[in-house]
C-alpha angles and dihedrals in degrees: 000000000000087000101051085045089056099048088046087056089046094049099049091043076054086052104047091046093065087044101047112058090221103022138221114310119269129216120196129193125230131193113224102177099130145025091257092056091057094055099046088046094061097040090056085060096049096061093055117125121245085265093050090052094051086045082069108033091056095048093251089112114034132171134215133184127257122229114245113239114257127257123260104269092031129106129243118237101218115231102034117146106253099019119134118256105162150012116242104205119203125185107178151022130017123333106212139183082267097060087038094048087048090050093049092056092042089058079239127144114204141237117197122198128236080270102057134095133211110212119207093251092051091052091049092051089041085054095049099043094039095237110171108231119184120188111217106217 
């Protein structure tokens, strides 16, 4: 049922998207647990393009952080934003930005069969939005 719902929500962002010029704000969750997140992070800002900027500066694009995943021996706070409430299993075919963006917001890490692949975008959006992706073997 979760995942139906999801795709519904997916379809209809796809929707209003071709109807609103500019479309709905995003937000998109990054992970800043290292230094070398960060950097990353900022390097990644620094090659957008003039229209991506804007995208920012105007509030179309936000971002927000991730929270880190807690330590063996240490309790979860439930509710949390970014903190993992599911798993979203996949067992073929091609995991792309699309499926990573719709765990993130779900709070979901993923598992991916023997049949599924991981496309670069996918793993750059699953970086930044520290999604959780485990390949079965």
């Amino acid at each position: 049922m979760s995942d139906d719902l999801d795709a519904l929500r997916a379809l209809v962002r796809e929707v209003i998207k071709d109807v609103l010029p500019n479309g709905l704000a995003g937000t998109e969750t990054v992970n800043l647990s290292t230094d070398a997140d960060l950097a990353a992070f900022v390097n990644r800002l620094l090659d957008l393009g003039p229209e991506e900027r804007e995208e920012i500066r105007s509030g179309l694009k936000r971002f927000r952080l991730a929270i880190p995943p807690t330590p063996p021996g240490h309790a979860h706070q439930a509710g949390r934003a970014g903190e993992t409430t599911g798993v979203r299993r996949i067992e073929r075919g091609a995991v792309t930005e699309a499926v990573v963006k719709a765990a993130a917001r779900a709070g979901e890490r993923l598992v991916l069969g023997r049949g599924a692949v991981l496309t670069p975008l996918a793993r750059d959006r699953a970086r930044a939005s520290g999604v959780r992706i485990e390949k079965e073997r």
